[in-house]
C-alpha positions in Angstrom: 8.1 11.9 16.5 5.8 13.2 13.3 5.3 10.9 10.5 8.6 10.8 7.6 8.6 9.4 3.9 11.6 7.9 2.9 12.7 5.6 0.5 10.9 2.7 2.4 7.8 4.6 2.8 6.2 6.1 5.6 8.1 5.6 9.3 6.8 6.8 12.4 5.2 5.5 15.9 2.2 3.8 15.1 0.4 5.8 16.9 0.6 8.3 15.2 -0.4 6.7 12.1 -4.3 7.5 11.7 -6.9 5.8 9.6 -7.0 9.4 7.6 -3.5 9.7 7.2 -3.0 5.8 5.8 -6.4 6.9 3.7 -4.3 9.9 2.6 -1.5 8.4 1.7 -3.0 5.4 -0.2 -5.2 8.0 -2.3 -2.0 9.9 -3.1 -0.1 6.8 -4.6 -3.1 6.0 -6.9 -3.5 9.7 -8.0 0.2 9.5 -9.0 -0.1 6.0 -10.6 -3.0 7.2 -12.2 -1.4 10.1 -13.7 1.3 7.4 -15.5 -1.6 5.5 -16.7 -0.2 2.9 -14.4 -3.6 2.1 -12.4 -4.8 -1.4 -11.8 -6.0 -3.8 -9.2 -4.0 -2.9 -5.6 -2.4 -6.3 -4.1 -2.5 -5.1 -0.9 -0.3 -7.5 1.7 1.0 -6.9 5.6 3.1 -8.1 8.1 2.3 -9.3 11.8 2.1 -6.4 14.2 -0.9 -6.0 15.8 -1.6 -2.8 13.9 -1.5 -4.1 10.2 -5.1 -5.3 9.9 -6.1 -1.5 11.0 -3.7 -0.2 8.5 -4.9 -2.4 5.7 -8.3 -1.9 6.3 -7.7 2.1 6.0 -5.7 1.6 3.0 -8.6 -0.9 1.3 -11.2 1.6 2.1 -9.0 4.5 0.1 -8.6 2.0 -2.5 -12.1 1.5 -3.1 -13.4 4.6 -2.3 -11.0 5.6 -5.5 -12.5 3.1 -7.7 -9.8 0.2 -7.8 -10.6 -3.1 -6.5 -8.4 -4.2 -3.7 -6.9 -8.2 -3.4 -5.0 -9.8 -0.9 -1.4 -11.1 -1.3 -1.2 -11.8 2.1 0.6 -15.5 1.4 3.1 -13.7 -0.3 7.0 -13.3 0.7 8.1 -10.3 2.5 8.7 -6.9 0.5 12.0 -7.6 -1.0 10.4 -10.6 -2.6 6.9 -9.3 -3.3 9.2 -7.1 -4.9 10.7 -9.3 -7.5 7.8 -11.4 -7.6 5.8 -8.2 -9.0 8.9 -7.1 -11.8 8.3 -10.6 -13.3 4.8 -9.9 -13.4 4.8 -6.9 -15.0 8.0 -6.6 -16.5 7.0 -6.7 -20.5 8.3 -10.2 -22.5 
């Protein structure tokens, strides 16, 4: 099965998901949010299979090596909250 972007982001076997690719794919987000002038600190956050600390660490080291400084939300709520959490954020007053 090769890797697929959908509307919930990349899907695939694990296995199939290299450091480079997650590197890839982490630099191509922040080119794009650049381009909005939407760039900031990355709240990066994952759940508990045994392959997110891998995957996070690929995506930190695109992160950085991109200029951004990378944090942990790790005690946050899944997605769908981390979601809403962020709109109140940054949703303008």
């Amino acid at each position: 099965m090769a890797l697929k972007f959908g509307t919930s982001g990349v899907r695939g076997l694990v296995t199939e998901l290299t450091d480079s690719e997650v590197w890839l794919f982490t630099t191509a987000f922040l080119t794009y949010a650049k381009s909005l002038n939407q760039i900031a600190d990355v709240a990066l956050a994952h759940d508990l299979r045994e392959s997110s600390p891998r995957l996070q660490m690929a995506a930190i080291k695109a992160i950085q090596d991109f200029g951004q400084k990378p944090f942990s939300a790790a005690r946050f709520p899944p997605r769908p909250l981390l979601t809403t959490h962020k709109k109140k954020i940054f949703s303008p007053s």
